[in-house]
C-alpha positions as CSV (number, residue, x, y, z in Angstrom):
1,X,16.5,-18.4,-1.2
2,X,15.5,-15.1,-0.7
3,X,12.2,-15.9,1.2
4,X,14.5,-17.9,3.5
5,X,16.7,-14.5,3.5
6,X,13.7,-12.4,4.1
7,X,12.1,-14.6,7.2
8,X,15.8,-14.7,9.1
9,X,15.9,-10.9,8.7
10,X,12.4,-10.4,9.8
11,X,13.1,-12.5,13.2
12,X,16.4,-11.0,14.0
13,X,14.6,-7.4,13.3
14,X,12.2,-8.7,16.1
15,X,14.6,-10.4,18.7
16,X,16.7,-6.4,18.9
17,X,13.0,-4.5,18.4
18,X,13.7,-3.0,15.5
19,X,10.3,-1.9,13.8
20,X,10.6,-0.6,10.0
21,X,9.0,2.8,9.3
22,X,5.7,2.4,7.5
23,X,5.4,3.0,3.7
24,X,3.8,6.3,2.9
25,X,2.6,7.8,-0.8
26,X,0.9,10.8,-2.0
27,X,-1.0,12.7,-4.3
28,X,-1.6,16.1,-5.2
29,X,-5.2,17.0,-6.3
30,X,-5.3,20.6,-7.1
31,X,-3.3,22.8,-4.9
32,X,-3.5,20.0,-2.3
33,X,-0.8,17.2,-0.9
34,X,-2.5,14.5,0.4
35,X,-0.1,12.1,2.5
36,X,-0.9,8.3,2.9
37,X,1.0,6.7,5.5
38,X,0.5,2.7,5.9
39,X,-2.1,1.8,8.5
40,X,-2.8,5.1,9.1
41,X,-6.5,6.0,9.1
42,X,-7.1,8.8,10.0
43,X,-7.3,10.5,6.8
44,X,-10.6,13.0,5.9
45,X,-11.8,11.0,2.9
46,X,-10.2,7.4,4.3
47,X,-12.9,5.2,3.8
48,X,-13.9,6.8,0.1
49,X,-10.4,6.3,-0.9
50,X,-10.3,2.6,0.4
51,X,-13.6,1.6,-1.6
52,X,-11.8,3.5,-4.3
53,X,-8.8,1.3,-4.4
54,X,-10.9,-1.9,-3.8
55,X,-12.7,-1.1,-7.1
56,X,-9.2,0.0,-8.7
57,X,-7.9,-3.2,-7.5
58,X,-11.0,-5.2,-8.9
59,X,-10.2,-4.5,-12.2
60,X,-6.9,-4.7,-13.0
61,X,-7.7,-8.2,-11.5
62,X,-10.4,-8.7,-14.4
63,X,-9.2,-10.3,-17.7
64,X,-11.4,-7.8,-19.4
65,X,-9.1,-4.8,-18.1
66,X,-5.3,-6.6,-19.4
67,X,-7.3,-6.8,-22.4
68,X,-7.7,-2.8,-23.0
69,X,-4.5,-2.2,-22.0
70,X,-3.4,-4.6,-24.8
């Protein structure tokens, strides 16, 4: 299957050391572009952001939260 697919890919990417770029998002707040690159933390506000997301995270995992969205 695809998982299969995936793993053969993954080991022949690492028997010619070949390394895939790291994801990267971001967001503008006001006037500002904030970059996000996986990994990466070196970012100002990286820890506030992480505790951000853990919370985010928290409750779309909560039963409560599918709820409101309906």
């Amino acid at each position: 299957g695809l998982w299969d697919e995936a793993r053969s890919l993954r080991r022949t990417m690492m028997q010619k050391d070949i390394q895939k770029m790291p994801g990267c998002s971001w967001i503008v707040v006001g006037q500002n572009t904030n970059l996000f690159v996986a990994g990466d933390k070196s970012h100002p506000s990286c820890d506030e952001i992480s505790l951000a997301l853990k919370h985010l995270t928290a409750l779309i995992k909560d039963n409560t939260f599918h709820d409101f969205l309906g």
